[in-house]
N, CA, C and O of each residue as an XYZ file, in Angstrom:
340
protein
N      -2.700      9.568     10.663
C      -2.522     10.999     10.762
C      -3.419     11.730      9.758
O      -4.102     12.667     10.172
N      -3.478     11.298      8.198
C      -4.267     11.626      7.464
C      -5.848     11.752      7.914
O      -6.373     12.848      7.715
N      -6.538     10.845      8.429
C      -7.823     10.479      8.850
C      -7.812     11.720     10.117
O      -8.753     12.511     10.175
N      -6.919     11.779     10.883
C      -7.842     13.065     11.827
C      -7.770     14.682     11.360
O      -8.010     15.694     12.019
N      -7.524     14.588     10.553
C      -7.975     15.777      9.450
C      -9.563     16.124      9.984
O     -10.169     15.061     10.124
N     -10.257     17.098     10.261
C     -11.630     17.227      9.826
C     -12.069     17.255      8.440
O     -11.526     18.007      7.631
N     -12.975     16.515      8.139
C     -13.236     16.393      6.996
C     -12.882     14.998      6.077
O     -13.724     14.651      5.249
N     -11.815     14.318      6.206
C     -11.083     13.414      5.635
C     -11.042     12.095      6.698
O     -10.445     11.945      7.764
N     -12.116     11.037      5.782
C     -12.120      9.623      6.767
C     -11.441      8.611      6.277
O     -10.496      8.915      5.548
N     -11.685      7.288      6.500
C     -11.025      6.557      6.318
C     -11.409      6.515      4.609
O     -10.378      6.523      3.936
N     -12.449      6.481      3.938
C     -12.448      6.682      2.402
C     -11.596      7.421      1.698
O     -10.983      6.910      0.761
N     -11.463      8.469      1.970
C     -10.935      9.650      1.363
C      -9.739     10.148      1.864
O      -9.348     11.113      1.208
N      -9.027      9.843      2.776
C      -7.721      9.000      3.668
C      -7.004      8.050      2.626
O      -5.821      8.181      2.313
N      -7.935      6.980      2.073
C      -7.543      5.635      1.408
C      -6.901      6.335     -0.239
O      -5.858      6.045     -0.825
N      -7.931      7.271     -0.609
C      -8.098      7.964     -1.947
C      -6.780      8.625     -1.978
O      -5.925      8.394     -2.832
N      -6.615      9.771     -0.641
C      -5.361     10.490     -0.887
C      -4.179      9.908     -1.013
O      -3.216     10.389     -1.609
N      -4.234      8.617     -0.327
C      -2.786      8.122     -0.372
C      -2.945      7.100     -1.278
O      -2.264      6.123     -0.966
N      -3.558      6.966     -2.237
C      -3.539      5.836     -3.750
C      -3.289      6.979     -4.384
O      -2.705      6.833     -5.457
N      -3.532      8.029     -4.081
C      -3.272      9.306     -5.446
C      -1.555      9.802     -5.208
O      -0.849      9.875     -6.213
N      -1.053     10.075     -4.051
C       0.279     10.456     -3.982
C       1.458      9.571     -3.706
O       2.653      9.849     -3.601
N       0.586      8.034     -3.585
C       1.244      7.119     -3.088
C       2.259      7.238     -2.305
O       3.396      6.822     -2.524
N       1.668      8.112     -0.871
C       2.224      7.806      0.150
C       3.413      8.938      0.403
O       3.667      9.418      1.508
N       4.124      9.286     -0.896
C       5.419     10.149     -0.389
C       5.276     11.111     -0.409
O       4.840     11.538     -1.478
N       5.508     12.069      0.641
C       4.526     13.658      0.539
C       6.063     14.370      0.424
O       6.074     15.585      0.226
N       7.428     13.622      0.547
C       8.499     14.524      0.301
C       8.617     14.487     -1.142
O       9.643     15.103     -1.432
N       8.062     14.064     -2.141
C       8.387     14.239     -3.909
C       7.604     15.424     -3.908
O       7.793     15.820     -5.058
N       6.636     16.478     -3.218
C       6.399     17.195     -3.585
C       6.998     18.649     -3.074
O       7.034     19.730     -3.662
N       7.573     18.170     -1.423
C       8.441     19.207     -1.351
C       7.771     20.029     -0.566
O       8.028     19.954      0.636
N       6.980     20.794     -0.917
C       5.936     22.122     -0.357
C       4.915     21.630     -0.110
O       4.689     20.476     -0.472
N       3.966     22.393      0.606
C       2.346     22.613      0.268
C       2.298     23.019     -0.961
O       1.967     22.527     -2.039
N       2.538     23.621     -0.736
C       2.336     24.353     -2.037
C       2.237     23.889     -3.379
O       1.263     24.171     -4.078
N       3.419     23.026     -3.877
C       3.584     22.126     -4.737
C       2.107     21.141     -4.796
O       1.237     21.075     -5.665
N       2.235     20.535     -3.667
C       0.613     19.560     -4.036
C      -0.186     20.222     -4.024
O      -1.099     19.417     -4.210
N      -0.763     21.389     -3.926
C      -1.628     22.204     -3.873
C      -1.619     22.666     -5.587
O      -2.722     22.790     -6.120
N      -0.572     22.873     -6.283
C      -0.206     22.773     -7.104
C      -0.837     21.650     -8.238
O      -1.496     21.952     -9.234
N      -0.510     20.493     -7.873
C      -0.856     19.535     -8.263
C      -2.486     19.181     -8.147
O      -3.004     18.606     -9.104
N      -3.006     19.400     -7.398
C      -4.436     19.268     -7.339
C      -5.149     20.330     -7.987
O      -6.367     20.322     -8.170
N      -4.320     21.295     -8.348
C      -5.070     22.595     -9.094
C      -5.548     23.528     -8.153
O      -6.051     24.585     -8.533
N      -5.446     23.253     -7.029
C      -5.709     24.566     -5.697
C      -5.346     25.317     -5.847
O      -5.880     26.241     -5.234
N      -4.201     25.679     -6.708
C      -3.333     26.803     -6.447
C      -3.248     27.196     -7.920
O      -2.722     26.493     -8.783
N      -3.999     28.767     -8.189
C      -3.812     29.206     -9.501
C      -2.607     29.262    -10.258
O      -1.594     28.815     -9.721
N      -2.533     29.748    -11.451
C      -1.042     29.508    -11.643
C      -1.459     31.279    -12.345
O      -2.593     31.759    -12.353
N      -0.173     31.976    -12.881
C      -0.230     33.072    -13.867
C      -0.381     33.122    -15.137
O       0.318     32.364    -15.810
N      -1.377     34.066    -15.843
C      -0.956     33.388    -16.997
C      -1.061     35.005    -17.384
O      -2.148     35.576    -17.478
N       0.340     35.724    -17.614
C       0.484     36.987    -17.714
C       1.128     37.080    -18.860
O       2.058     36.279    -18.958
N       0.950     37.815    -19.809
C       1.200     38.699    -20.809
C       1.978     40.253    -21.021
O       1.781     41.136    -20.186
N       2.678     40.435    -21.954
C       3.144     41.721    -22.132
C       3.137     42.727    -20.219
O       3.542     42.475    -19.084
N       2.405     43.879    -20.928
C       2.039     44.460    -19.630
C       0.658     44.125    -19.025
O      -0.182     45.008    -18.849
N       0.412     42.655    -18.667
C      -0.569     42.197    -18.288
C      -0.235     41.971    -17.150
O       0.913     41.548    -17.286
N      -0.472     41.967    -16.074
C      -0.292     40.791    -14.807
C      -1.550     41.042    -14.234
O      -2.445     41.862    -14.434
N      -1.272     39.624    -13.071
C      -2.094     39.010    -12.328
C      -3.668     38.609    -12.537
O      -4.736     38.691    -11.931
N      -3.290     38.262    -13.425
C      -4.113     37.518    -14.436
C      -4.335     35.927    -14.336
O      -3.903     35.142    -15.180
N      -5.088     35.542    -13.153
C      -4.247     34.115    -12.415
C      -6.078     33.521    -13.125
O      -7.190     34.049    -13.113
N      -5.371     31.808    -13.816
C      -6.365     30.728    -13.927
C      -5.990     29.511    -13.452
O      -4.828     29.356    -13.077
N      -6.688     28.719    -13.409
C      -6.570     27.103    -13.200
C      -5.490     26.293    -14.082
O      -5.519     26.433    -15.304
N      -4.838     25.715    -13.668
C      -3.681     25.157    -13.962
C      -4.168     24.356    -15.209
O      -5.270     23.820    -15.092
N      -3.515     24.205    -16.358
C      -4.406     23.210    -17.438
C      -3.974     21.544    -17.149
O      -4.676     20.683    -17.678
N      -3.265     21.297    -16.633
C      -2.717     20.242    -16.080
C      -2.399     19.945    -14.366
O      -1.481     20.253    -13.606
N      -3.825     19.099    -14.213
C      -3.886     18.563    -12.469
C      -4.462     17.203    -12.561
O      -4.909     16.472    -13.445
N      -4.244     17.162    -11.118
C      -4.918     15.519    -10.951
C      -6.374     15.984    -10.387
O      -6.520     16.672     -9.377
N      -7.432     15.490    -11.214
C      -8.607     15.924    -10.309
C      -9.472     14.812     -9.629
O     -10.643     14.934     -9.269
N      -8.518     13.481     -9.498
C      -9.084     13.158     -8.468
C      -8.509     13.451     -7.087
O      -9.041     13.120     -6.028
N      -7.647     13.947     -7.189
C      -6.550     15.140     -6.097
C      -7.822     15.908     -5.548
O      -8.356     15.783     -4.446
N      -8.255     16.944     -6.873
C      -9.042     17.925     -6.473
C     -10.394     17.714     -5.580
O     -10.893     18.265     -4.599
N     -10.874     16.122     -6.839
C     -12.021     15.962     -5.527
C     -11.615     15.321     -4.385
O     -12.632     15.219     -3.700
N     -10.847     14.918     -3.904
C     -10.863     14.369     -2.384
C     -10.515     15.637     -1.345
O     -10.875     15.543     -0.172
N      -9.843     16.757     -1.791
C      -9.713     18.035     -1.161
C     -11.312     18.883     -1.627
O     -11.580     19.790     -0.840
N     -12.138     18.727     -2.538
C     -13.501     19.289     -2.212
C     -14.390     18.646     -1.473
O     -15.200     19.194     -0.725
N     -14.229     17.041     -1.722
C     -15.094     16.151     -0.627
C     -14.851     16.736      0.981
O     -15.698     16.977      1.841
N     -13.093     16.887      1.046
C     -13.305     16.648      2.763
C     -14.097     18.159      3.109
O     -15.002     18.374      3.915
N     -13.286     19.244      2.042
C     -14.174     20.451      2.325
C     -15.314     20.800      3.092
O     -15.477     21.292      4.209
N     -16.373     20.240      1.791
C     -17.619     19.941      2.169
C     -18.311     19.349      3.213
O     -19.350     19.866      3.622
N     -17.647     17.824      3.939
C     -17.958     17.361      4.867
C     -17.202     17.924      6.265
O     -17.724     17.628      7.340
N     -15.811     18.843      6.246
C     -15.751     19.375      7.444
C     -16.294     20.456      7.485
O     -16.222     20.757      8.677
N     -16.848     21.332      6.914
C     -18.192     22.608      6.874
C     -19.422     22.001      7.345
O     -20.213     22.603      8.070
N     -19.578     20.877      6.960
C     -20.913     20.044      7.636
C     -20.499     19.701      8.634
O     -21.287     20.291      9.374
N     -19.734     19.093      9.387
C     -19.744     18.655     10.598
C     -19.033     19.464     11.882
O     -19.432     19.578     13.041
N     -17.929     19.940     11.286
C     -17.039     20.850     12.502
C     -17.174     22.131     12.132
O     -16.953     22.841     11.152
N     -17.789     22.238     13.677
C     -18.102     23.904     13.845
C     -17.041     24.757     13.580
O     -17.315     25.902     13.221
N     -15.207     24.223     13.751
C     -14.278     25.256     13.500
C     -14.019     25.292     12.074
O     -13.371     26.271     11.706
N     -14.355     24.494     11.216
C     -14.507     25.073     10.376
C     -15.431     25.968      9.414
O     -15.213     26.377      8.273
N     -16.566     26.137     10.284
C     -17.623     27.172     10.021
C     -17.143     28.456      9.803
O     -17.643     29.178      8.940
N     -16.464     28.713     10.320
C     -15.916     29.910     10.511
C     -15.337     30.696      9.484
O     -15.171     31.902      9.302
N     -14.999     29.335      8.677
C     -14.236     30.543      7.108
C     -14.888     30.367      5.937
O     -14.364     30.470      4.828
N     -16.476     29.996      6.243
C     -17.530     30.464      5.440
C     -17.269     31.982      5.171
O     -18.057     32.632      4.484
């Protein structure tokens, strides 16, 4: 199921699931692993500061690169994802 992803082959298929080992319910959400890979900014707000959003100081970035690898290679190969260039 992982592998027909555009973008994500049997390498990087192999990568994602040595990195989450397999159980995608410990994270609960998208969001959460999105979380975890650093995809997802976090706040870092002050007094009367907000939305003031950076990179999480704590991720897995070999998380991150197997979600920039497939990126990259489904922008190269599938035209539907051309689209959100």
């Amino acid at each position: 199921m992982i592998t027909s992803l555009p973008g994500i082959g049997t390498l990087l298929g192999a990568e994602f699931l040595a990195i989450t080992g397999g159980a995608m319910d410990f994270f609960g959400t998208p969001d959460r692993l999105a979380g975890f890979a650093g995809l997802a900014p976090a706040p870092w707000d002050s007094g009367r500061i907000r939305g003031d959003l950076h990179r999480p100081r704590r991720y897995h970035r070999g998380l991150q690169r197997v979600f920039y690898y497939s990126a990259q290679i489904s922008i190269a190969t599938c035209p539907a994802s051309r689209h959100f260039l």
